[in-house]
PDB file of N, CA, C and O in Angstrom:
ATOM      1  N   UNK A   1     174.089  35.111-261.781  1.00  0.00           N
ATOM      2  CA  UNK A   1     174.806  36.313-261.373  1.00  0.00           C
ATOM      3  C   UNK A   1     173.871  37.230-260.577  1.00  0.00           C
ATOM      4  O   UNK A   1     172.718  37.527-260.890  1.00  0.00           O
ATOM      5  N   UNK A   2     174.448  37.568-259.665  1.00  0.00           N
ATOM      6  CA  UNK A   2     173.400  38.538-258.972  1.00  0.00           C
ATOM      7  C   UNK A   2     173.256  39.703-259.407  1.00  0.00           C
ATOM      8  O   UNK A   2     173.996  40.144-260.287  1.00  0.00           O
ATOM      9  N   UNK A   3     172.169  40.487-258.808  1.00  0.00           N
ATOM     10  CA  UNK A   3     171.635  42.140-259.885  1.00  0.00           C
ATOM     11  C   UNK A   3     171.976  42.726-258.272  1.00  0.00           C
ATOM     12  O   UNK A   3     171.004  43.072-257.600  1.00  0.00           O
ATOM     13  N   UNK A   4     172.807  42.788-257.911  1.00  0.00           N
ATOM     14  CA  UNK A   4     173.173  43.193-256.304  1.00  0.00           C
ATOM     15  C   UNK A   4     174.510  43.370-255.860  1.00  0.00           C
ATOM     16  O   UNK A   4     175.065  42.318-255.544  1.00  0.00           O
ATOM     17  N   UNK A   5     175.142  44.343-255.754  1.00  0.00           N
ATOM     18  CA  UNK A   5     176.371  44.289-255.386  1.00  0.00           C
ATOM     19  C   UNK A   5     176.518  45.161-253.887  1.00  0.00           C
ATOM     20  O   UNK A   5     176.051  46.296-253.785  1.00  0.00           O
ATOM     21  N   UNK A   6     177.152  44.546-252.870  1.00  0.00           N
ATOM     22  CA  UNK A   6     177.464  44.806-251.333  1.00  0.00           C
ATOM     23  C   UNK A   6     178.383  45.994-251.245  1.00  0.00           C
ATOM     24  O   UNK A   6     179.438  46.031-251.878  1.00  0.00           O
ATOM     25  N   UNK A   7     177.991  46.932-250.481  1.00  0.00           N
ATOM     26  CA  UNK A   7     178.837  48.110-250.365  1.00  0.00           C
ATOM     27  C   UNK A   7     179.345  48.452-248.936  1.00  0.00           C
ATOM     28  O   UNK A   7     178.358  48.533-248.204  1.00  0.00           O
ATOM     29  N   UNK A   8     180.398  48.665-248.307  1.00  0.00           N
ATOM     30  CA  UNK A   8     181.133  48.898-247.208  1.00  0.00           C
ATOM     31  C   UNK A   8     180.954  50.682-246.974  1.00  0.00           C
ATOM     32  O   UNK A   8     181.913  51.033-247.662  1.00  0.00           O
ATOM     33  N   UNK A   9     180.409  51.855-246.505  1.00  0.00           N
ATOM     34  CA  UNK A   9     180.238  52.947-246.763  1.00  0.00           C
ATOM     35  C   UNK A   9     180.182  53.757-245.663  1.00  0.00           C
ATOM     36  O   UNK A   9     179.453  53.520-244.700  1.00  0.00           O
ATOM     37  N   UNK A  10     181.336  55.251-245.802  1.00  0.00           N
ATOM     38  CA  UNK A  10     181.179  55.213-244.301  1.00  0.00           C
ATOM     39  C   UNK A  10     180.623  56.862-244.263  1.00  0.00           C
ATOM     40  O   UNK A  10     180.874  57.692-245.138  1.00  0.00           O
ATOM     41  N   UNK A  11     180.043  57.035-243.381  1.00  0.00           N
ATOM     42  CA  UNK A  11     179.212  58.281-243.331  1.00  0.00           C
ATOM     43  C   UNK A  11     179.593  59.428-242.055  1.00  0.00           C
ATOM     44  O   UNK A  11     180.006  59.099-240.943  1.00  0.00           O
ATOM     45  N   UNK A  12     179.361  60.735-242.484  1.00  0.00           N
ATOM     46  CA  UNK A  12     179.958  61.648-241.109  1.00  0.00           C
ATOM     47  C   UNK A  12     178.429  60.802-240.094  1.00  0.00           C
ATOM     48  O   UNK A  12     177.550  60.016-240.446  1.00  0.00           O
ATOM     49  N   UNK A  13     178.694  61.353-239.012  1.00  0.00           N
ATOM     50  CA  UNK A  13     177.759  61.054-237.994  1.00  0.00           C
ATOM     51  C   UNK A  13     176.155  61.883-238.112  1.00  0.00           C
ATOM     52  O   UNK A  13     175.084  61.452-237.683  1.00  0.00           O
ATOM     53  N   UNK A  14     176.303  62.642-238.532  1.00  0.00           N
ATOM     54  CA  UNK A  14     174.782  63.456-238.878  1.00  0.00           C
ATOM     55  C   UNK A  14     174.405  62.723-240.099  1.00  0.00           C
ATOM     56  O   UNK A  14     173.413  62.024-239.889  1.00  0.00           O
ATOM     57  N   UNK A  15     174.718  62.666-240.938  1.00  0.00           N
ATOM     58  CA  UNK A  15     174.164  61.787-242.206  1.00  0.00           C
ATOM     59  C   UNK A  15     173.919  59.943-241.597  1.00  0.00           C
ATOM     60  O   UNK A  15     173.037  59.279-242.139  1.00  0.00           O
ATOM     61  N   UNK A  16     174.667  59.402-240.631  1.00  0.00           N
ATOM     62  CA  UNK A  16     174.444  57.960-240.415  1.00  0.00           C
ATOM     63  C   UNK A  16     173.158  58.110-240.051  1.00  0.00           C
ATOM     64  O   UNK A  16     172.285  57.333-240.438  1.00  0.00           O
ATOM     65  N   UNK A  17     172.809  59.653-238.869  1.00  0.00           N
ATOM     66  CA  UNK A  17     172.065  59.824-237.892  1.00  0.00           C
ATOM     67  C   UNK A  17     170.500  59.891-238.971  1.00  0.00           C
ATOM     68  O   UNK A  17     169.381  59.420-238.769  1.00  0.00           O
ATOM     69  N   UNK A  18     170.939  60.517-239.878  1.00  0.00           N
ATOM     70  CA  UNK A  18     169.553  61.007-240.538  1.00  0.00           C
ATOM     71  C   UNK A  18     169.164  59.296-241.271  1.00  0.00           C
ATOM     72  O   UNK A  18     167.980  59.001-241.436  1.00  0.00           O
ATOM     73  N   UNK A  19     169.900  58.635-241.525  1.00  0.00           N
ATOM     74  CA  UNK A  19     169.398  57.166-242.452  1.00  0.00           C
ATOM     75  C   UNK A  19     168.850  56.410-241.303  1.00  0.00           C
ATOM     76  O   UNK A  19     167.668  56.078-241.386  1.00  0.00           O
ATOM     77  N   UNK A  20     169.641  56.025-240.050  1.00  0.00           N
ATOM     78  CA  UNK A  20     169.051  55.796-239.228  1.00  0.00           C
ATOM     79  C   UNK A  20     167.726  56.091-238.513  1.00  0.00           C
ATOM     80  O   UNK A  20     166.939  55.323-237.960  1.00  0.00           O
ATOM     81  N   UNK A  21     167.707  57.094-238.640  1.00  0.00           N
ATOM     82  CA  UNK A  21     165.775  57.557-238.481  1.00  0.00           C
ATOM     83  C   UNK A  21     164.854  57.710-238.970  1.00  0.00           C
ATOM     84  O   UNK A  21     163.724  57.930-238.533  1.00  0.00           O
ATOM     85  N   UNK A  22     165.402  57.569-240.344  1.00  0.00           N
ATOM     86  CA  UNK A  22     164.462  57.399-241.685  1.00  0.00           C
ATOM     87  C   UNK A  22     163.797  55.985-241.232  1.00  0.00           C
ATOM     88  O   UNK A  22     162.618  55.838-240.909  1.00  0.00           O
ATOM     89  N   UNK A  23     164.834  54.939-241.278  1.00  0.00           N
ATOM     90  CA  UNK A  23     164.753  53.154-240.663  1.00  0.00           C
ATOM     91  C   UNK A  23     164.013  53.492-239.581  1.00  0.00           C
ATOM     92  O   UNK A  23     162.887  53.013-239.717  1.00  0.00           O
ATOM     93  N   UNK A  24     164.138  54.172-238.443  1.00  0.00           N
ATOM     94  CA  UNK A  24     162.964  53.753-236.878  1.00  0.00           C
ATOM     95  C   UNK A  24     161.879  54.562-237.093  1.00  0.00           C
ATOM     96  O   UNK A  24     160.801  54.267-236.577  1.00  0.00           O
ATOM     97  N   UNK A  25     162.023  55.728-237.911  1.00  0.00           N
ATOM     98  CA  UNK A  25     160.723  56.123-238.212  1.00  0.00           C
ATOM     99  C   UNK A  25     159.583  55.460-239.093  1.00  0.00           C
ATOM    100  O   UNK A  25     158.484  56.009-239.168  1.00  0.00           O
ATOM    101  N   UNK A  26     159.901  54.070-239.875  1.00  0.00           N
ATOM    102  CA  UNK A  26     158.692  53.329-240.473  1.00  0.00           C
ATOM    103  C   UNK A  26     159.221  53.641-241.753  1.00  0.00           C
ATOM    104  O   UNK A  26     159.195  52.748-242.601  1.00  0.00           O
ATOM    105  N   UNK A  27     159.672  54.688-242.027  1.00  0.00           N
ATOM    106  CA  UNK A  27     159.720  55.288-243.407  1.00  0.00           C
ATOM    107  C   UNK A  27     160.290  54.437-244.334  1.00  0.00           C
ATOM    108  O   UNK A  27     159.832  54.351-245.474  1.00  0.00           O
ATOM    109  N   UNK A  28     161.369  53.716-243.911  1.00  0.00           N
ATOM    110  CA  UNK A  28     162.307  52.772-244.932  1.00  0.00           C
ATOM    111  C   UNK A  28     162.200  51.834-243.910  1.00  0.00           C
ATOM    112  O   UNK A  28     161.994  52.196-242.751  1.00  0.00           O
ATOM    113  N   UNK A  29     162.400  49.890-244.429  1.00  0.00           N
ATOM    114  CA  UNK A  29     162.993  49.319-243.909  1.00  0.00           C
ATOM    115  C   UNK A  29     164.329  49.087-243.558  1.00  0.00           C
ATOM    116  O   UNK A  29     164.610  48.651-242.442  1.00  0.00           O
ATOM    117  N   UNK A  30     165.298  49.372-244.520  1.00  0.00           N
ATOM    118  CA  UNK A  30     166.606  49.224-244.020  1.00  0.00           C
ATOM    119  C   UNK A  30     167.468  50.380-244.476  1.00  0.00           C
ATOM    120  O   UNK A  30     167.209  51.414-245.092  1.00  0.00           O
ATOM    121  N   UNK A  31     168.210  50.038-244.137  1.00  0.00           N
ATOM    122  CA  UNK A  31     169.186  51.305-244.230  1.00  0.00           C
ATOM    123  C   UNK A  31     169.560  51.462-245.678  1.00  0.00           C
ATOM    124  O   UNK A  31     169.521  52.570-246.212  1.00  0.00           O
ATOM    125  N   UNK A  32     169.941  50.315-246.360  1.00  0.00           N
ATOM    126  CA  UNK A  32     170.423  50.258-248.158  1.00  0.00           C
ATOM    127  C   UNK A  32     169.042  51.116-248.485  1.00  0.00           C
ATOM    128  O   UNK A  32     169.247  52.076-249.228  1.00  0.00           O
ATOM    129  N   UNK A  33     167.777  50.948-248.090  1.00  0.00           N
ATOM    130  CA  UNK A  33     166.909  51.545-248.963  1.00  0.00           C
ATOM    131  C   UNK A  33     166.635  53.120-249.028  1.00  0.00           C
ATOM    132  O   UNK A  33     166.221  53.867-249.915  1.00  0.00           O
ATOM    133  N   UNK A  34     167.063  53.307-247.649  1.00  0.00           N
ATOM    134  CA  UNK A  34     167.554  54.766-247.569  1.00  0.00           C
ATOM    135  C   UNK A  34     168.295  55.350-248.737  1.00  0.00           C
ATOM    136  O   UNK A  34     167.955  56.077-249.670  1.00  0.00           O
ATOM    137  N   UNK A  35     169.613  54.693-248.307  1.00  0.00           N
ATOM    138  CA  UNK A  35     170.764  55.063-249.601  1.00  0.00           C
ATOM    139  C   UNK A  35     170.284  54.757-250.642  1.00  0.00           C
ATOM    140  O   UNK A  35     170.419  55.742-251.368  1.00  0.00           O
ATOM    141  N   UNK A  36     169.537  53.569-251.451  1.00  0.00           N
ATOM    142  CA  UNK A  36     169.169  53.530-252.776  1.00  0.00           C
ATOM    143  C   UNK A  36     167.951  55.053-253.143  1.00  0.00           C
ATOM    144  O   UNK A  36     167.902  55.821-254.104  1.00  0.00           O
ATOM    145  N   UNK A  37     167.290  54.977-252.132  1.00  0.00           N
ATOM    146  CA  UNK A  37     166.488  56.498-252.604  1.00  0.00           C
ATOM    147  C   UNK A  37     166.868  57.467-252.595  1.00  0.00           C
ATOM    148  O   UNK A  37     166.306  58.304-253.301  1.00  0.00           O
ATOM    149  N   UNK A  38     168.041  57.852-251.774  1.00  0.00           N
ATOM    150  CA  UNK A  38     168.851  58.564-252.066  1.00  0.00           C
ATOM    151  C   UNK A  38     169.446  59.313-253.132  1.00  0.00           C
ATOM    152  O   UNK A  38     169.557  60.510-253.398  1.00  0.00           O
ATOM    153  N   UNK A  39     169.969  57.687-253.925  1.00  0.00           N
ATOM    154  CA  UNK A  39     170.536  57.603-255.205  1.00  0.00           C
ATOM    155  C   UNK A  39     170.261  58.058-256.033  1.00  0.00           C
ATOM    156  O   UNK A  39     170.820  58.993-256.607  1.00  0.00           O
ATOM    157  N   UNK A  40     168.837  57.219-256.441  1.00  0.00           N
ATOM    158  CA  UNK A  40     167.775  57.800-257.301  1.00  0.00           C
ATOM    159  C   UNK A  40     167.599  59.055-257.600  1.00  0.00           C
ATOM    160  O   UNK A  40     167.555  59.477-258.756  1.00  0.00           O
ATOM    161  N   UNK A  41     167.457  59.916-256.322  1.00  0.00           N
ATOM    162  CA  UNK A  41     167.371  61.358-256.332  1.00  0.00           C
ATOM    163  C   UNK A  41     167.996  62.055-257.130  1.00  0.00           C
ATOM    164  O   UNK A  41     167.612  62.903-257.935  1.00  0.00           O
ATOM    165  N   UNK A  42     169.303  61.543-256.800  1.00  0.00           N
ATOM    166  CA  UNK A  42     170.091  61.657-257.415  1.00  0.00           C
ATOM    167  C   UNK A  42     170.707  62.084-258.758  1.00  0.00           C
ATOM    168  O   UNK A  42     171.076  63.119-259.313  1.00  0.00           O
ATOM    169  N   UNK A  43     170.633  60.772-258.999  1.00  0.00           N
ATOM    170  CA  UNK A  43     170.481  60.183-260.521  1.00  0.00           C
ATOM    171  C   UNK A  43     169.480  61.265-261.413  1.00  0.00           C
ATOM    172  O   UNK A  43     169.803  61.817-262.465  1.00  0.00           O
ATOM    173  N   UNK A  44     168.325  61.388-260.771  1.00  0.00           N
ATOM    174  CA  UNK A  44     167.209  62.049-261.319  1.00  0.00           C
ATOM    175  C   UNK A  44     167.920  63.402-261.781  1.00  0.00           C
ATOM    176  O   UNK A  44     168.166  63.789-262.923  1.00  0.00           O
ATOM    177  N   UNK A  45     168.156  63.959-260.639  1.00  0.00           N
ATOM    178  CA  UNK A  45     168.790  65.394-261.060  1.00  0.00           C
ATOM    179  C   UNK A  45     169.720  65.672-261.765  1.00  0.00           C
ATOM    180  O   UNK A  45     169.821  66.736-262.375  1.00  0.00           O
ATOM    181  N   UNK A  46     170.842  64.407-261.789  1.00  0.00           N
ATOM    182  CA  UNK A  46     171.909  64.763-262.663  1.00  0.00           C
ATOM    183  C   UNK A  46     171.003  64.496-264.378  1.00  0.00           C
ATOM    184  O   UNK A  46     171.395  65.042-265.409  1.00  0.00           O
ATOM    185  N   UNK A  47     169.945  63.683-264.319  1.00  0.00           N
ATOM    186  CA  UNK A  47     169.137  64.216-265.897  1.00  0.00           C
ATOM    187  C   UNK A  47     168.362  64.833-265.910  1.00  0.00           C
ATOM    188  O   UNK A  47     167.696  64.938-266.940  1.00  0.00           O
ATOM    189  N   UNK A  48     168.050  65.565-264.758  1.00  0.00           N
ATOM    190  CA  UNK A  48     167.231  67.125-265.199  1.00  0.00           C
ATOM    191  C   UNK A  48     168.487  68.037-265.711  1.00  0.00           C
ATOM    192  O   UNK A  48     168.423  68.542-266.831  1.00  0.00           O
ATOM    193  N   UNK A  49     169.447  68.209-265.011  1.00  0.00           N
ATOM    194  CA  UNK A  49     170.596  69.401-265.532  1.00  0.00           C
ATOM    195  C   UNK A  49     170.943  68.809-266.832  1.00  0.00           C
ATOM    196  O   UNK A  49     171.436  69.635-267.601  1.00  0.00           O
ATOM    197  N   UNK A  50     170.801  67.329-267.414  1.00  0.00           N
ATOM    198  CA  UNK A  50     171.881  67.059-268.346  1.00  0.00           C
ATOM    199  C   UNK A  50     170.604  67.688-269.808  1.00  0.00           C
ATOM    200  O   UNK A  50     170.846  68.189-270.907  1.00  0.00           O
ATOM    201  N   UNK A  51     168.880  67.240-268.904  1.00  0.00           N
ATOM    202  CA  UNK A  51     168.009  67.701-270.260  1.00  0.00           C
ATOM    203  C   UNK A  51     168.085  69.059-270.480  1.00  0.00           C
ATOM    204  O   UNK A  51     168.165  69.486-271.632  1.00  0.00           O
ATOM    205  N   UNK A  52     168.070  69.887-269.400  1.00  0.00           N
ATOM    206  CA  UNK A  52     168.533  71.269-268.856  1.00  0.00           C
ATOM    207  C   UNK A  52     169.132  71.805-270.023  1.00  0.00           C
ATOM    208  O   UNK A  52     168.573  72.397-270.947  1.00  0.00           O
ATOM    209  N   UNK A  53     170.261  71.548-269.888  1.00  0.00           N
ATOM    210  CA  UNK A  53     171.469  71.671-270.579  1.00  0.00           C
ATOM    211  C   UNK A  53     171.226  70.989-272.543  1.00  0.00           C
ATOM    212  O   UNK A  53     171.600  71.432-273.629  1.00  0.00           O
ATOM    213  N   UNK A  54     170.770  70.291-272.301  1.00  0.00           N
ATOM    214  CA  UNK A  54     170.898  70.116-273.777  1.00  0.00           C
ATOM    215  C   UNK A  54     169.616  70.735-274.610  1.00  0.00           C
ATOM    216  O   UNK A  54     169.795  71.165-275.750  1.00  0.00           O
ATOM    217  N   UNK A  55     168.069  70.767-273.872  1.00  0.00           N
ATOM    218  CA  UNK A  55     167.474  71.523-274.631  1.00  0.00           C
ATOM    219  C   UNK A  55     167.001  72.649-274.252  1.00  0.00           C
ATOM    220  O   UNK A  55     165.939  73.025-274.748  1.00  0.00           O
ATOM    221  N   UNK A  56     167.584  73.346-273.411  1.00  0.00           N
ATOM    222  CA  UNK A  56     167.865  74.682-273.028  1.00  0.00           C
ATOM    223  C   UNK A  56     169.075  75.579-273.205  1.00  0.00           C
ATOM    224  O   UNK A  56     169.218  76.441-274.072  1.00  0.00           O
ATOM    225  N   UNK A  57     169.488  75.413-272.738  1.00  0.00           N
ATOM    226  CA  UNK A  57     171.504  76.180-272.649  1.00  0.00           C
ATOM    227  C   UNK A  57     171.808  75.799-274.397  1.00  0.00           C
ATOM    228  O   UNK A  57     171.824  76.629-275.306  1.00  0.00           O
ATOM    229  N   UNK A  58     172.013  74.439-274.514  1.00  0.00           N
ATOM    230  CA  UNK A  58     172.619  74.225-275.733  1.00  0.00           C
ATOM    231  C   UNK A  58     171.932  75.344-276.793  1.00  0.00           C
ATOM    232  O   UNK A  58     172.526  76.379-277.095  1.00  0.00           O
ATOM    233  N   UNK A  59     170.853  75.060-277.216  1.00  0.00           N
ATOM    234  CA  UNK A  59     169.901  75.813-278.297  1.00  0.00           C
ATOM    235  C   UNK A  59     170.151  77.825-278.193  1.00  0.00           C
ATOM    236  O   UNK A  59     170.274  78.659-279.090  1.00  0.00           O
ATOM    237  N   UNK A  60     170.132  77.988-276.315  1.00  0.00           N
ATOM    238  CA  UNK A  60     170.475  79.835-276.421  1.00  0.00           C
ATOM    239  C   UNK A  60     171.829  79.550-276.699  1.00  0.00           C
ATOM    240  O   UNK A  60     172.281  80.211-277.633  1.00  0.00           O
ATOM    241  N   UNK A  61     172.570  78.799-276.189  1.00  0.00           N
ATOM    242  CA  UNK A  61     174.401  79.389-276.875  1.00  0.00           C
ATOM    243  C   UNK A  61     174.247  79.569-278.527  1.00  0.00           C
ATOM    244  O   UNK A  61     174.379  80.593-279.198  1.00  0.00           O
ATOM    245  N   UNK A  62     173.966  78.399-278.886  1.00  0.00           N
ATOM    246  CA  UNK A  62     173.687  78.513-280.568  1.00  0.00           C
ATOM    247  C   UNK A  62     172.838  79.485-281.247  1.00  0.00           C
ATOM    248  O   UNK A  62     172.721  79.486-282.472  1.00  0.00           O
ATOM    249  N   UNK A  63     172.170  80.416-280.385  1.00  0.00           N
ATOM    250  CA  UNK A  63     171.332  81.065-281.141  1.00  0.00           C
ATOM    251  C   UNK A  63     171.885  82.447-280.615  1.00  0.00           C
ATOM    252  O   UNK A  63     171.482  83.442-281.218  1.00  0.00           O
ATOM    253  N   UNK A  64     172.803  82.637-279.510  1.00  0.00           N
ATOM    254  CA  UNK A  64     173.199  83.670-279.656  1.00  0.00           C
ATOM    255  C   UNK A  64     174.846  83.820-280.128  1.00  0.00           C
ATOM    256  O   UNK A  64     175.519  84.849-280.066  1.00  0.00           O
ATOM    257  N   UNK A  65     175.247  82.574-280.579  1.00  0.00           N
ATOM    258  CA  UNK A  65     176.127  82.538-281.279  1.00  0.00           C
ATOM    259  C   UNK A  65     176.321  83.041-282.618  1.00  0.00           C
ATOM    260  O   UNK A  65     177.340  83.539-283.096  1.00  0.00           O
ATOM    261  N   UNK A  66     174.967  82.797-283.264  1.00  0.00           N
ATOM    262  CA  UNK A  66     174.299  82.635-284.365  1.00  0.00           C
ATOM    263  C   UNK A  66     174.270  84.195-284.505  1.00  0.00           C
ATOM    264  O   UNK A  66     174.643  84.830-285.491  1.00  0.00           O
ATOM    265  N   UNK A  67     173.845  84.613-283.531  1.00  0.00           N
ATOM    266  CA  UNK A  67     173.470  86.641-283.829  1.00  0.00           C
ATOM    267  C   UNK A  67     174.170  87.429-282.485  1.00  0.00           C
ATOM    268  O   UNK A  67     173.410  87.441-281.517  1.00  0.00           O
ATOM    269  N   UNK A  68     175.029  87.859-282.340  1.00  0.00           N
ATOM    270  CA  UNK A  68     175.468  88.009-281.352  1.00  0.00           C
ATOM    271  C   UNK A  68     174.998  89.531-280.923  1.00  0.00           C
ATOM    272  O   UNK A  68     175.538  90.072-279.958  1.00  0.00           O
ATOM    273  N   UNK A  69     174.205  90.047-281.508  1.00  0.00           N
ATOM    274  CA  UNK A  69     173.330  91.218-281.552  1.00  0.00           C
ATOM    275  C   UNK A  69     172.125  91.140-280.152  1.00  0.00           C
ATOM    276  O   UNK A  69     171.583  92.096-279.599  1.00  0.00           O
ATOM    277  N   UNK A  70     171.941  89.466-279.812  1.00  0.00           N
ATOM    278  CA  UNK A  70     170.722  89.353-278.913  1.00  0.00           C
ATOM    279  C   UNK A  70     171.317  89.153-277.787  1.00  0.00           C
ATOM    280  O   UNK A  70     170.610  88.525-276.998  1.00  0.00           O
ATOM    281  N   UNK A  71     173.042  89.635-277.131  1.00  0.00           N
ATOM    282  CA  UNK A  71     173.506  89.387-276.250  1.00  0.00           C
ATOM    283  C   UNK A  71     173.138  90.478-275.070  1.00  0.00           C
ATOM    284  O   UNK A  71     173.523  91.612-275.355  1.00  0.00           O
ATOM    285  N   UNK A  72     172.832  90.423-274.490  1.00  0.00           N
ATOM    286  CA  UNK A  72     172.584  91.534-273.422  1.00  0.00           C
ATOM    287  C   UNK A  72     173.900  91.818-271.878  1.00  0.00           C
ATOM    288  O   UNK A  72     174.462  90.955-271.204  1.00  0.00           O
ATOM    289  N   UNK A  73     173.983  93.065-271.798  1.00  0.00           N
ATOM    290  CA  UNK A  73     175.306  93.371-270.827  1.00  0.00           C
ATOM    291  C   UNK A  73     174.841  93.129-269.560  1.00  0.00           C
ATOM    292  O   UNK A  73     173.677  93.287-269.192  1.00  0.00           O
ATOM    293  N   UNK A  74     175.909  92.684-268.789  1.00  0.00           N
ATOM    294  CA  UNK A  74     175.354  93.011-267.437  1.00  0.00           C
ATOM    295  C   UNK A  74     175.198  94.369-266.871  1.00  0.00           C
ATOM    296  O   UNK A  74     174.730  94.408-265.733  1.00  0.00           O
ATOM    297  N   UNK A  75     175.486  95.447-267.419  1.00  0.00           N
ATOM    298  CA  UNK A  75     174.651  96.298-266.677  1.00  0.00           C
ATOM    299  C   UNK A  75     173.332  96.516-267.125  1.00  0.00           C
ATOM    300  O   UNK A  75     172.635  97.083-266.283  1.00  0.00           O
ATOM    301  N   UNK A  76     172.731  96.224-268.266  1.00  0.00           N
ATOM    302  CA  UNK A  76     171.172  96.200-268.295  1.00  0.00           C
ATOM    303  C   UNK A  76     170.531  95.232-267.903  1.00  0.00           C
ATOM    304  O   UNK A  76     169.318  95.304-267.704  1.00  0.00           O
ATOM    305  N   UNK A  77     171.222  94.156-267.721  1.00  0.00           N
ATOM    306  CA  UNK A  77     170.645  92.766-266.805  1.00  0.00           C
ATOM    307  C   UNK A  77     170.285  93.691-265.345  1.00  0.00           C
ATOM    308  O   UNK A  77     169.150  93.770-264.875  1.00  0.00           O
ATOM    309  N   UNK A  78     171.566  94.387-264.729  1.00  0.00           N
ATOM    310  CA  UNK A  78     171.538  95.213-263.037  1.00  0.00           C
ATOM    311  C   UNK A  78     170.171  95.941-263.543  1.00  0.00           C
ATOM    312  O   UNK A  78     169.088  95.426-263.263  1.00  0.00           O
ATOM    313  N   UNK A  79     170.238  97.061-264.239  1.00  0.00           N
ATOM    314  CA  UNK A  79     168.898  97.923-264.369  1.00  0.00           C
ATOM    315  C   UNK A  79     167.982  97.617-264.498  1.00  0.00           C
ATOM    316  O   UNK A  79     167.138  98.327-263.951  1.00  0.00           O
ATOM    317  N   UNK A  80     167.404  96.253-265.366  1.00  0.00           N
ATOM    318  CA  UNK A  80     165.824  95.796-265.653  1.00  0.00           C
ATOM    319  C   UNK A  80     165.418  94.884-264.335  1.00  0.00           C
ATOM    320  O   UNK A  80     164.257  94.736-263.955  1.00  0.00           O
ATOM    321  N   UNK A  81     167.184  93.992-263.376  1.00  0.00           N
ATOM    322  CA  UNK A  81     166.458  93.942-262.361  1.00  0.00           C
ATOM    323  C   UNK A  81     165.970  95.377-261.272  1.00  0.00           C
ATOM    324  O   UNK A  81     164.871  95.393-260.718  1.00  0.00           O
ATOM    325  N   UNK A  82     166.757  96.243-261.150  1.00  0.00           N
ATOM    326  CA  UNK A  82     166.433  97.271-260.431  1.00  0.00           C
ATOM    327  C   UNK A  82     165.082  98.062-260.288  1.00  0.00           C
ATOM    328  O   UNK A  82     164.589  98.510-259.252  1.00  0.00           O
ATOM    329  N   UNK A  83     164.501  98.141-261.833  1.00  0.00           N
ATOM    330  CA  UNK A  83     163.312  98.797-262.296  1.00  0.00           C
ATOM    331  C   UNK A  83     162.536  97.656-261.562  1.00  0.00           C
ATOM    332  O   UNK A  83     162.049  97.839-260.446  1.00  0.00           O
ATOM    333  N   UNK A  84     162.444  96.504-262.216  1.00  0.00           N
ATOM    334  CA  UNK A  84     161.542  95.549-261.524  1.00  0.00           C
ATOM    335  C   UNK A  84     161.736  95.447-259.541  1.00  0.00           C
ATOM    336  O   UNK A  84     160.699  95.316-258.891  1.00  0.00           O
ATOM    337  N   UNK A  85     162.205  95.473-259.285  1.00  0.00           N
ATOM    338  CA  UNK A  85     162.142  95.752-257.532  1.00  0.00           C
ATOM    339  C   UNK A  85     161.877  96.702-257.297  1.00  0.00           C
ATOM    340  O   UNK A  85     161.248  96.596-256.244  1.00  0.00           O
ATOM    341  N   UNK A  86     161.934  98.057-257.672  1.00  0.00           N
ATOM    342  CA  UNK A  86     161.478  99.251-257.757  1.00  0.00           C
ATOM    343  C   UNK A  86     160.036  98.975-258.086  1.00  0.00           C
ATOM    344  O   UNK A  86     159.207  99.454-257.313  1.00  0.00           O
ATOM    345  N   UNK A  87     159.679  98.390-258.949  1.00  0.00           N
ATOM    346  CA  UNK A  87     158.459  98.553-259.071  1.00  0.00           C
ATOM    347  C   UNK A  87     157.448  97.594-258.154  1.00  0.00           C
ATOM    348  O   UNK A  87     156.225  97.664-258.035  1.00  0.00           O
ATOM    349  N   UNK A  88     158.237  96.836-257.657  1.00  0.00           N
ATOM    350  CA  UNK A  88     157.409  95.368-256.455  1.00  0.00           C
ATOM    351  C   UNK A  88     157.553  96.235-254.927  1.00  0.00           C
ATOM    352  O   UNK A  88     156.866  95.901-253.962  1.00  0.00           O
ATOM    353  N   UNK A  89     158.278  97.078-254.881  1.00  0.00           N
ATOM    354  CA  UNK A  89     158.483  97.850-253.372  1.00  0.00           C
ATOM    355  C   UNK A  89     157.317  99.478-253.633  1.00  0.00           C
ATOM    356  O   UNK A  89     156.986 100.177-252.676  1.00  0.00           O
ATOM    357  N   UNK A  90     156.910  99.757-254.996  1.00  0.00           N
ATOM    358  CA  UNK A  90     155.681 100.741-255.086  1.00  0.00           C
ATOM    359  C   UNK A  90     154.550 100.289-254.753  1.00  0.00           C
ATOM    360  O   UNK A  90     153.556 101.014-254.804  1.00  0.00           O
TER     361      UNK A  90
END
């Protein structure tokens, strides 16, 4: 069985344009390898947001679920940024 499956894929013209010069610039040999690094990239980021998300986000929802005392408003979110630019423009 092959570890390879053939894809038919069709691209606006600025994106064909950019894989294509990746290929004459040396950078990639073929065009799939373009798109597979692409992928990867990809891939990568959708498990940075997913670690993101689970041991970051998950743990503050639960902990300010937990005490809802440590919630802060958006207007003191506006003011502590304000003070702080105020204080980077002194």
């Amino acid at each position: 069985m092959r570890s390879t499956q053939q894809f038919s894929i069709t691209l606006p013209n600025e994106m064909a344009d950019a894989v294509k010069s990746k290929v004459a610039s040396g950078e990639y040999a073929t065009e799939s390898e373009v798109i597979r690094e692409g992928l990867r990239a990809l891939m990568a980021r959708d498990r940075a947001v997913e670690s993101w998300l689970h041991n970051q986000v998950g743990p503050a929802y639960d902990a300010l679920k937990a005490n809802p005392s440590r919630a802060v408003t958006i207007e003191d979110v506006r003011a502590k940024l304000a003070a702080e630019l105020e204080d980077h423009q002194s």
